[in-house]
C-alpha positions as CSV (number, residue, x, y, z in Angstrom):
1,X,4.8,-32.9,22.3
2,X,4.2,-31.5,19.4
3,X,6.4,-31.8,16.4
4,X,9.1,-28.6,15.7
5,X,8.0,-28.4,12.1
6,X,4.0,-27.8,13.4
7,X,5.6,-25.1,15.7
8,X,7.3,-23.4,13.5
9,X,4.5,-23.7,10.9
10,X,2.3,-22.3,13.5
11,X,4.7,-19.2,13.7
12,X,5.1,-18.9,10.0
13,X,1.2,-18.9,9.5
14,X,0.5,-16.2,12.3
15,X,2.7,-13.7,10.6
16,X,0.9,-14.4,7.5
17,X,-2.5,-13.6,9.4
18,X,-0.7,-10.4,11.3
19,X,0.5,-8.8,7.6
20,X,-2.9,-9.1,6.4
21,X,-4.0,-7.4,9.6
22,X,-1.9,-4.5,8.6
23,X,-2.7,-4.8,5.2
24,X,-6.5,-4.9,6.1
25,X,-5.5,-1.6,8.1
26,X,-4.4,0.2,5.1
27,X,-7.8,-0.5,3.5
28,X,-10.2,2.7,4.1
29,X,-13.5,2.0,5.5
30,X,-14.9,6.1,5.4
31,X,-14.1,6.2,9.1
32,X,-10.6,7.9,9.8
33,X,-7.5,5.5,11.1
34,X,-3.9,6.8,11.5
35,X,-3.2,3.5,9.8
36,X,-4.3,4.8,6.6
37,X,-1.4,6.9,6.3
38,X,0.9,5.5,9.1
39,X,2.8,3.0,6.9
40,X,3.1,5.4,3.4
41,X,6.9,5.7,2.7
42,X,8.4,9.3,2.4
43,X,12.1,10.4,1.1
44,X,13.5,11.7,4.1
45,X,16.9,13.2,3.8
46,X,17.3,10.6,0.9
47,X,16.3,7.8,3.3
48,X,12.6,6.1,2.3
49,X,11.3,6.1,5.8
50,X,7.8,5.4,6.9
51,X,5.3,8.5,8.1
52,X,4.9,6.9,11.3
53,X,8.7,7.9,12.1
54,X,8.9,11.0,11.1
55,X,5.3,12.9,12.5
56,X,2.5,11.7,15.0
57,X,-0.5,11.0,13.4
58,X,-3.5,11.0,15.2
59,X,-7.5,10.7,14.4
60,X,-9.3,13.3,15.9
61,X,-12.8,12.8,15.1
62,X,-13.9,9.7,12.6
63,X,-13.5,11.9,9.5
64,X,-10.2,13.3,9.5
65,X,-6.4,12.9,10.2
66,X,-3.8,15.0,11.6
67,X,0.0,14.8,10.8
68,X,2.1,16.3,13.2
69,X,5.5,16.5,11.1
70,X,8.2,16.1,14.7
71,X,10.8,18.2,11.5
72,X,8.5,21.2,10.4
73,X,10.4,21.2,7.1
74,X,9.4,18.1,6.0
75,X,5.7,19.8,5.5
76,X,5.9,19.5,1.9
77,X,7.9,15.8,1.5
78,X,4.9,14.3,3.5
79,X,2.0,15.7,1.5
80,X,3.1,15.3,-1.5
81,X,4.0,11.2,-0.4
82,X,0.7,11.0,1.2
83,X,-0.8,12.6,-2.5
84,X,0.8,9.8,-4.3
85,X,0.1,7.3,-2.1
86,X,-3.0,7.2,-4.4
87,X,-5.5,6.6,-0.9
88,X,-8.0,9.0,-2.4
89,X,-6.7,11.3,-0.1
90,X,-6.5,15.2,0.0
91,X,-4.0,16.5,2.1
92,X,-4.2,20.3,3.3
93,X,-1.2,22.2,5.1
94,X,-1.4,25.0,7.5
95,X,2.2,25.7,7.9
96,X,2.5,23.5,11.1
97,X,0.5,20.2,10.3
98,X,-1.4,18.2,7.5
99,X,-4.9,17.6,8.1
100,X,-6.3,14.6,5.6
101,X,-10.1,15.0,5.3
102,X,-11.5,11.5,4.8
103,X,-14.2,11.2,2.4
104,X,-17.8,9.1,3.3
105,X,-17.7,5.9,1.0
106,X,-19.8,5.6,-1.8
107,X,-21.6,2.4,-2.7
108,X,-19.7,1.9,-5.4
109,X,-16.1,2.6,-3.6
110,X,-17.8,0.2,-0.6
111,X,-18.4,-2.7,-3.3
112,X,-14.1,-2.1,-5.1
113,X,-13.1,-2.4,-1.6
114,X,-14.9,-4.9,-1.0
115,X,-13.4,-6.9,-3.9
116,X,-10.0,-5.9,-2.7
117,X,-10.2,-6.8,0.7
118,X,-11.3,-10.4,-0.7
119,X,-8.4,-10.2,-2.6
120,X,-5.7,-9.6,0.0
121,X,-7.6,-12.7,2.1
122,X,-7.2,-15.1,-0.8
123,X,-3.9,-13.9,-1.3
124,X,-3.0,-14.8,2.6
125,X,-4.7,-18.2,2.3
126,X,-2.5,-18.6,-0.8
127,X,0.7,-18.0,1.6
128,X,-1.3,-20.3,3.9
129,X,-1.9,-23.3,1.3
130,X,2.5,-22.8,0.2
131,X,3.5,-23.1,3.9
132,X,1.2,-25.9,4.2
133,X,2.8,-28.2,0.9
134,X,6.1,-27.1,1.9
135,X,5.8,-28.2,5.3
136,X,3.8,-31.4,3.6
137,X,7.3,-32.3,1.8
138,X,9.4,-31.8,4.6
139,X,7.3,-34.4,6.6
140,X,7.3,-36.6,3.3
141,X,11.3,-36.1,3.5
142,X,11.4,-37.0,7.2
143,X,9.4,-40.5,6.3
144,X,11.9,-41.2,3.2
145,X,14.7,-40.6,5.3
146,X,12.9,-43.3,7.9
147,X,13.0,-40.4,11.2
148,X,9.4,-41.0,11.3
149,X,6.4,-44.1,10.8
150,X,3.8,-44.0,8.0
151,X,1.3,-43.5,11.2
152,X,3.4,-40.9,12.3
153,X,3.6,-39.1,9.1
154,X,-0.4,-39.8,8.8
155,X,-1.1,-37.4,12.0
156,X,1.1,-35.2,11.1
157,X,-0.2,-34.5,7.9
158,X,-3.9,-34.5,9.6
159,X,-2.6,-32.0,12.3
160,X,-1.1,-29.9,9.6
161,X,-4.4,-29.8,7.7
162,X,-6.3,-28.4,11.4
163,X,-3.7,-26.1,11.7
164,X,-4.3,-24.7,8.3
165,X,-8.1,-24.8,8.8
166,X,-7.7,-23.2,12.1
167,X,-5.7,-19.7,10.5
168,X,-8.1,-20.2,7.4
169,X,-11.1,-19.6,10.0
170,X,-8.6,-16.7,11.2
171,X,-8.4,-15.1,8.1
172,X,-12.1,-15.5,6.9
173,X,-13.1,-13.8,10.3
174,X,-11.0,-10.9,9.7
175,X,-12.2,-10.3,6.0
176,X,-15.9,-10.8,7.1
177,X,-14.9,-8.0,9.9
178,X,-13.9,-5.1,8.0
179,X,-16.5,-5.7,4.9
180,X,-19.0,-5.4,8.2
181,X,-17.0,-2.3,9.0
182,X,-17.2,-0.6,5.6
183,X,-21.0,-1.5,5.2
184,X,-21.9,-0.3,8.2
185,X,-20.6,3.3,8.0
């Protein structure tokens, strides 16, 4: 049976591999995704809501977006948030929906993305490396307080280290994925 603090490091750990999923998301590759915009916050009716929840955004084709606005009067509120969003984006109303043209990558914009998306991994293995000390001193604290053996705490601490290597793997394989994607359009 595996031990509850593994469990719930195992829980903790997959969230920190399913935010940089959506961070990763976020990150434009020159082929249109709804998620570029999706998630950019908007003031609507004084309440900082997310795009996603107040139009339909949808890809038509790989090099543009369209936002459907579901409250036409919010036309203006959700262009000028996806404008400061600071994507590199251009948004264009016709008086019904926003169309976002997505621009081809240069090289050079390939290589800063690149760099970023290397930095949001690191960042996640960072998370990765703090749940793994802190769940490292809570097993220390279980073997001062004698609820477990020095063997016990020794696999533990090895089956901590796996688990760690294992989202570590999780994480490398999603950064190696969307530099692929980005070089390859």
């Amino acid at each position: 049976m595996e031990h509850p603090l593994l469990k719930e490091t195992r829980a903790h750990m997959t969230r920190t591999v399913e935010v940089l999923k959506a961070e990763l998301g976020k990150i434009q590759t020159g082929r249109a995704n709804p998620s570029l915009v999706e998630g950019i916050v908007l003031d609507y009716y004084g309440t900082p809501t997310p795009l996603k929840h107040v139009a339909n955004v949808v890809a038509p084709d790989p090099d543009s977006i369209l936002v459907r606005p579901f409250d036409r009067s919010q036309l203006g509120a959700i262009e000028k948030a996806i404008r400061a969003a600071e994507l590199g984006l251009n948004p264009q109303s016709d008086g019904q929906m926003i169309r976002v043209k997505v621009p081809r990558l240069s090289e050079e914009r390939r290589n800063e993305l690149a760099k970023l998306v290397g930095k949001k991994a690191e960042e996640a293995k960072v998370a990765l490396r703090n749940i793994r000390r802190d769940v490292r001193e809570k097993f220390d604290q279980e073997k001062k307080e004698g609820k477990i053996s020095e063997d016990a705490l020794f696999k533990l601490r090895e089956e901590l280290d796996q688990v760690t290597a294992e989202f570590t793997k999780k994480i490398d394989e999603l950064t190696e994925k969307k530099v692929q994607e980005m070089r390859t359009l």
